[in-house]
N, C-alpha and C positions, 0 to 999 in steps of 0.2 A: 833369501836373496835371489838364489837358480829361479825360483817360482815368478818373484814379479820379474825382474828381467825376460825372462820367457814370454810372460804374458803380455809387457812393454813393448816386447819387439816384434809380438804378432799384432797386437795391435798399428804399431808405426809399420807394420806390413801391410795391413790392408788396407790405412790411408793412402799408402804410397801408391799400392794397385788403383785404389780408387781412382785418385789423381793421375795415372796413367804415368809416374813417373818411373817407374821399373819395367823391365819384361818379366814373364813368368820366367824367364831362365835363370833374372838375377834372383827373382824370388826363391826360388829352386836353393841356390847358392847362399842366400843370407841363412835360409832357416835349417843348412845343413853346416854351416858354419858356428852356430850361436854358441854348441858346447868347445868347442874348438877355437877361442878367440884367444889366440896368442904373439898377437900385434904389439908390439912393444911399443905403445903408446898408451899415454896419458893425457888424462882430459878433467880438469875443474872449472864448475860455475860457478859464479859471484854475481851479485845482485847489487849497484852499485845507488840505487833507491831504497837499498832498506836499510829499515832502524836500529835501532838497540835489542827492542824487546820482540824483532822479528820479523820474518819478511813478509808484506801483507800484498796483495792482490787487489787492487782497488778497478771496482765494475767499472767499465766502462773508459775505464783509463790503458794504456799499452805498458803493458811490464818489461822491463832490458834485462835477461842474463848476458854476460858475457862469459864465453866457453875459450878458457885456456887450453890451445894441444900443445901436446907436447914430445915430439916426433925424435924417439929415441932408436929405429931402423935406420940399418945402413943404405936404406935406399926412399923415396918420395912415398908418399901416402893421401890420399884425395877425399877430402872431406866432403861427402856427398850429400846428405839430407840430415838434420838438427826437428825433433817432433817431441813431444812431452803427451802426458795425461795424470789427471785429478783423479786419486784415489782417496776412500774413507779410512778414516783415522782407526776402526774398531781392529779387532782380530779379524776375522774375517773381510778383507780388505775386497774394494771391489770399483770397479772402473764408477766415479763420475759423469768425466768429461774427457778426450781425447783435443787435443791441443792441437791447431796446426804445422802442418810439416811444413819446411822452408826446403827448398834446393839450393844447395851452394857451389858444388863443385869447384871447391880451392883445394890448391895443390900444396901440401906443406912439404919441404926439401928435408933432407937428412939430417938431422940434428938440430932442426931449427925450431921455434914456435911461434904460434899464431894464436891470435885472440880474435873470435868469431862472435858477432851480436845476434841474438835470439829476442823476436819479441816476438808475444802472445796478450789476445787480450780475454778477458772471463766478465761475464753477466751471468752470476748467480745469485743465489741467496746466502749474506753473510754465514759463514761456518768457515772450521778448520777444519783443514782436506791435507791429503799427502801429495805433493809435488814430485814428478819424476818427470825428469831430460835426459835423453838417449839420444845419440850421434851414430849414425850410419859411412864407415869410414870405406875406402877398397885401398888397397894393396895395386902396387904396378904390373900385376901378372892380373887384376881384376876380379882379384877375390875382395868378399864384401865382411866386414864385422862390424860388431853393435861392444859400443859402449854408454855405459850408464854414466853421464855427467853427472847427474846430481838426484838426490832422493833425500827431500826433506818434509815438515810440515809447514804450511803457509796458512795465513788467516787469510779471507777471503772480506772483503767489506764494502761499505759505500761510502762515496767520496764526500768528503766534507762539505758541505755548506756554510757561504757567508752571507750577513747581512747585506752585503753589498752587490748578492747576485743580480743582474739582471732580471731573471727569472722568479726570483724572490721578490724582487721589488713592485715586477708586475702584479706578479699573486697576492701580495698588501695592500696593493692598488686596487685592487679587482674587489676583493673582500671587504676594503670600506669604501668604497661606491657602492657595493651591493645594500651593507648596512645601513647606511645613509640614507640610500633609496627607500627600504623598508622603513625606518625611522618616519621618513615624510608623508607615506602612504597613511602607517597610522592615524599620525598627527595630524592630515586633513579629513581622513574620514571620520574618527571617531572622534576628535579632541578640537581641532578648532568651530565647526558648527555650537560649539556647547558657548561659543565668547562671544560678547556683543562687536560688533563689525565697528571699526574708528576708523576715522579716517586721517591720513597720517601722507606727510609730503607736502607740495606744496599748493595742490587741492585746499589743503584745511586750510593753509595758511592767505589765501586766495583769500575765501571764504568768510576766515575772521576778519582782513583786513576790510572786505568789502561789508560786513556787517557794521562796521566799526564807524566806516566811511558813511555809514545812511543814517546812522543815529547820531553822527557829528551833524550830520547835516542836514536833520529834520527843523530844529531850531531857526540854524540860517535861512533855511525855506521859508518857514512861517513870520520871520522876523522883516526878510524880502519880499514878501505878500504880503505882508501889512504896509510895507513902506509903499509898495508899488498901488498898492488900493488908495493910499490918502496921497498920491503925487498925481494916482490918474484923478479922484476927487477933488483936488487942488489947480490942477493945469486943464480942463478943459477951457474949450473957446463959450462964454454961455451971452453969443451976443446973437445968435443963432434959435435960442430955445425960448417959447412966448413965454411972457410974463409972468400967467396965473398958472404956471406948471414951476416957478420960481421960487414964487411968492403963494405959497400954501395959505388959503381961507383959514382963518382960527375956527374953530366948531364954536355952534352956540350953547351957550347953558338955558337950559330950560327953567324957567321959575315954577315952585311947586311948593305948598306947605308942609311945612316941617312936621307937623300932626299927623296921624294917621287917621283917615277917616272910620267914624263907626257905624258899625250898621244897628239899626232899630228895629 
């Protein structure tokens, strides 16, 4: 337990430096303090998102601990920075992830408690990891301690998916259009060439109607041309036309013997 504590609070040490939220002075002070932390305070986390079967990390989602202190000095104590990191579940335990630090500087009064919210978020790859949260406190003389709120394991996972996502529905969408498309590309290159061509709408129906309509009405034609030839041969004027174009000559019959003549 001396080990990862140690290694927790060097670690939320040189995030802190990082971030430029300490001086080397305090730095000096915290990492001469760590075996000497006899701050009569107390500190529990709770997870007020997790389940039954455990508390899980979901990527990409923000996780809330909440850090109960619990300020049992006869005098204020000042809750300064709240920082975590991902460790491996094996024996040989060893940094993941480093979590980030928050700066708080609340002041908790003599005897009092206070409940502080911690969130953190993780994109990794589903696994089970060791969770550790550490609190960086100072005393009213400005001395600095590290306590370890919490040190558990967590599952690490991805956030559920619904039918109903947006995002999903797009990509359903996407993927039979795509299909579809394919589908048709086929079907006019290699499959419809192979079918006699019809024609269909109301072209054909056009078409038929008008076929229908000239063979109704070839009869009426011809039956209308005949009447119109024996009305025009019935109704002309023929008082206009001579006689012997009228009155057609009969041809004459030639008399001949009915014998055939023979030759000698």
């Amino acid at each position: 337990m001396g080990r990862f504590t140690f290694l927790s609070l060097l670690l939320l040490v040189l995030q802190i430096f990082v971030v430029g939220g300490l001086s080397k002075d305090v730095l000096e002070d915290v990492d001469e303090d760590v075996e000497a932390s006899t701050l009569a305070l107390t500190v529990q986390a709770s997870f007020p998102a997790s389940e039954i079967f455990g508390i899980k990390l979901v990527n990409g989602q923000p996780t809330q601990a909440l850090l109960s202190f619990n300020n049992e000095e006869p005098s204020p104590v000042t809750v300064a920075f709240i920082g975590g990191s991902l460790w491996t579940t094996d024996e040989e335990s060893r940094v993941v992830r480093n979590l980030t630090v928050t700066k708080y500087s609340v002041e908790i009064s003599a005897g009092q408690k206070e409940t502080i919210p911690y969130s953190f978020t993780t994109e990794m790859q589903p696994q089970d990891l060791r969770l550790k949260l550490v609190s960086i406190v100072s005393d009213k003389e400005g001395r600095y301690f590290t306590l370890d709120a919490f040190e558990g394991t967590v599952s690490v996972v991805e956030p559920e998916t619904s039918i109903f996502d947006p995002q999903i529905i797009f990509l359903y969408f996407f993927i039979l259009a795509f299909f579809i498309g394919i589908v048709y590309f086929f079907y006019t290159v290699w499959i419809a060439p192979y079918f006699p061509h019809k024609r269909s709408g109301k072209g054909a129906d056009r078409s038929k109607k008008s076929a229908g309509g000239l063979k109704k009405a070839e009869p009426s034609d011809a039956g209308s041309n005949g009447t119109a030839s024996v009305a025009s041969a019935t109704t002309y004027n023929a008082d206009w036309i001579p006689a012997h174009h009228i009155n057609r000559p009969e041809p004459r019959k030639v008399k001949g013997s009915s014998r055939p003549k023979t030759r000698t």
